[in-house]
PLY file of the C-alpha trace (Angstrom):
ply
format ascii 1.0
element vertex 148
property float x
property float y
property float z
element edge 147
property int vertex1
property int vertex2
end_header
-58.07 7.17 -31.83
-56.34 3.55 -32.11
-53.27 3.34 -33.31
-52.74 -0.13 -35.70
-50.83 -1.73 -32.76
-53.59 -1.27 -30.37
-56.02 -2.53 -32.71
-54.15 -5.85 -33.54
-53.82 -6.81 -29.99
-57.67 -5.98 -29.43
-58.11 -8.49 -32.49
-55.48 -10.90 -30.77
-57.48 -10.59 -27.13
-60.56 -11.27 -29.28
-59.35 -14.24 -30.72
-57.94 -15.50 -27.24
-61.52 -15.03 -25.48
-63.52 -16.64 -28.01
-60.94 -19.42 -28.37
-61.45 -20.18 -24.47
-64.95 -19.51 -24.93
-65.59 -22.63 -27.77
-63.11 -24.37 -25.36
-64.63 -24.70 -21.78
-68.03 -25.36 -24.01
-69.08 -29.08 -22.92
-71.97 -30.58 -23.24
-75.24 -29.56 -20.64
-75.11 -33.12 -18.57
-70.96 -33.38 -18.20
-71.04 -30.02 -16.93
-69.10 -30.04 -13.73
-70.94 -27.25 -10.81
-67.87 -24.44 -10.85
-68.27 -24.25 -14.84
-68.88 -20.21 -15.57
-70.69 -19.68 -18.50
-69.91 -16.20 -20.70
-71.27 -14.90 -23.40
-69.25 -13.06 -26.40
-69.50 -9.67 -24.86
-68.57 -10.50 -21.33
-65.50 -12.96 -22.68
-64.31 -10.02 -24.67
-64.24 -7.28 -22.33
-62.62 -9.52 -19.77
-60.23 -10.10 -21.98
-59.57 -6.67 -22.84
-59.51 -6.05 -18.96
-57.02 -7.97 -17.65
-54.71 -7.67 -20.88
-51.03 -6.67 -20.00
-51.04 -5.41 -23.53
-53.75 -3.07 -23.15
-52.84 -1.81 -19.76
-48.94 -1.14 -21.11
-50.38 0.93 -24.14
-52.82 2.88 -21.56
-49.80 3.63 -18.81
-47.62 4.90 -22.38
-50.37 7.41 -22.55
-50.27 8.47 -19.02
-46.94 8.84 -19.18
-47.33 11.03 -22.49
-49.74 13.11 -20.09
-47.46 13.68 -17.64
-44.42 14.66 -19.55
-46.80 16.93 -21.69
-47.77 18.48 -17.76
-44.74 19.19 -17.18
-42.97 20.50 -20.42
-45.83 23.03 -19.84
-45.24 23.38 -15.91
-41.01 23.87 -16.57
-42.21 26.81 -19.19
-42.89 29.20 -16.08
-41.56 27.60 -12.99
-38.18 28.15 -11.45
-35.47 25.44 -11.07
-34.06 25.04 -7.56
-31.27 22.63 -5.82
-29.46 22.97 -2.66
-26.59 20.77 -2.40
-24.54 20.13 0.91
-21.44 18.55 1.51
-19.80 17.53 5.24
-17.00 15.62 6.23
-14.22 15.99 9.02
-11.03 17.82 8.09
-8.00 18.12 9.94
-6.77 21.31 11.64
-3.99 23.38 11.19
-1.63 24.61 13.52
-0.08 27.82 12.30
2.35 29.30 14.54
3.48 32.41 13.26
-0.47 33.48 12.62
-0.10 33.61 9.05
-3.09 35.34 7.32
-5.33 32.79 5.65
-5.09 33.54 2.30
-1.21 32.82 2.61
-1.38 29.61 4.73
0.10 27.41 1.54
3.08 29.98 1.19
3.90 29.59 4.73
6.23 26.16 5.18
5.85 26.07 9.60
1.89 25.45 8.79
0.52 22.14 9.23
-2.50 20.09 9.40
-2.89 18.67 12.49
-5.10 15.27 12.90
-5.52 15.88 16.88
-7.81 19.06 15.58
-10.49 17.86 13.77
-13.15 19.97 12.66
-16.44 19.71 10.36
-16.33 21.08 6.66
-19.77 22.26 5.65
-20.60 23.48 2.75
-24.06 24.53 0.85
-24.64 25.65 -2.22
-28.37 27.25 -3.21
-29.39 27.37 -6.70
-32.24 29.22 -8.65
-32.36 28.61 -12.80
-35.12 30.60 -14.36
-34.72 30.52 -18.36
-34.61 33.99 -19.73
-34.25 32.47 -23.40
-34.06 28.98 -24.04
-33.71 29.15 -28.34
-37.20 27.40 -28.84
-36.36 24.56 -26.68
-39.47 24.89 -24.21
-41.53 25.00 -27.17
-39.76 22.22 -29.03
-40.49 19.82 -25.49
-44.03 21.59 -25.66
-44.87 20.23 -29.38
-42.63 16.43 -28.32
-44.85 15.80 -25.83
-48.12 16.98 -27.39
-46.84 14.95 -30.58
-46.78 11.69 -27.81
-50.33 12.07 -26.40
-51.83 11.73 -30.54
0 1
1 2
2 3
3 4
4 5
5 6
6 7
7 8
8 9
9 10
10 11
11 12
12 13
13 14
14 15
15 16
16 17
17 18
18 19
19 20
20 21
21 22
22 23
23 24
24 25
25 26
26 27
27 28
28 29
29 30
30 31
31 32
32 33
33 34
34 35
35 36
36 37
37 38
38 39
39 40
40 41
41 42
42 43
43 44
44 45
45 46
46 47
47 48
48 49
49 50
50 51
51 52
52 53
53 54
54 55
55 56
56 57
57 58
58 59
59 60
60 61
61 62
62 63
63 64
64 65
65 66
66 67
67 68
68 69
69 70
70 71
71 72
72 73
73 74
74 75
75 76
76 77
77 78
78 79
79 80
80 81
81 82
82 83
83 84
84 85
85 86
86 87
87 88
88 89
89 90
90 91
91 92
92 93
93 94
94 95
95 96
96 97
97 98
98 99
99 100
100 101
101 102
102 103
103 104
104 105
105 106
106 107
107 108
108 109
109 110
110 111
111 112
112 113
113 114
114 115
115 116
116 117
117 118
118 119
119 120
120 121
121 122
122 123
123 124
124 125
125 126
126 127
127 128
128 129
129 130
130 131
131 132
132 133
133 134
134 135
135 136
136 137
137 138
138 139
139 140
140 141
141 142
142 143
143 144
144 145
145 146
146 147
């Protein structure tokens, strides 16, 4: 089913061909060896062929595709992420052995920069919506609404 846009620039791409059509038309003895001759049919669906117009309005719909793919994919499948973080921190040097959970409350501990050691850190995370309030069904019907 064409939408009005798509069937004004078929009428525009139309026009175009048949204008270079009447155009390139000379007359049988001027007519230089590379001429190409076309008739209507072949001029028009060249034209449709290589029009940018066209071809945007087709990817749109592959992209509707897509999203409609995966609005139905994200109704069952499970989100996951793992994030990491690294960097070099300094040591400390605690000498009266302070337990770590009191190193701040302890005023002899310092960092010290001749100590440095690697931070790592990951975090693993798994999302599965239990309930989402209609929301998977709401980005069902959007992107079932962009395909027509």
């Amino acid at each position: 089913m064409f939408r009005f846009d798509s069937i004004l620039v078929l009428t525009f791409a139309s026009a175009f061909a048949l204008v270079q059509m009447f155009t390139c038309v000379q007359d049988a003895s001027s007519q230089a060896s590379d001429s190409l001759f076309l008739n209507l049919n072949t001029a028009i669906t060249t034209a449709i062929d290589v029009s940018p117009e066209i071809g945007a309005e087709n990817a749109g719909k592959e992209f509707a595709v897509a999203r409609l793919g995966l609005a139905r994919a994200s109704r069952y499948l499970t989100e996951f992420s793992v994030t990491t973080a690294h960097a070099p921190v300094p040591g400390l040097d605690n000498p009266n052995n302070t337990p770590n959970g009191q190193l701040f409350l302890d005023p002899d501990v310092s960092s010290s920069y001749d100590k440095l050691r690697i931070f790592n850190r990951f975090e693993i995370e798994l999302l599965q919506p239990i309930h989402t309030w209609g929301e998977i069904s709401g980005n069902l019907r959007a992107a079932d609404f962009g395909i027509s």
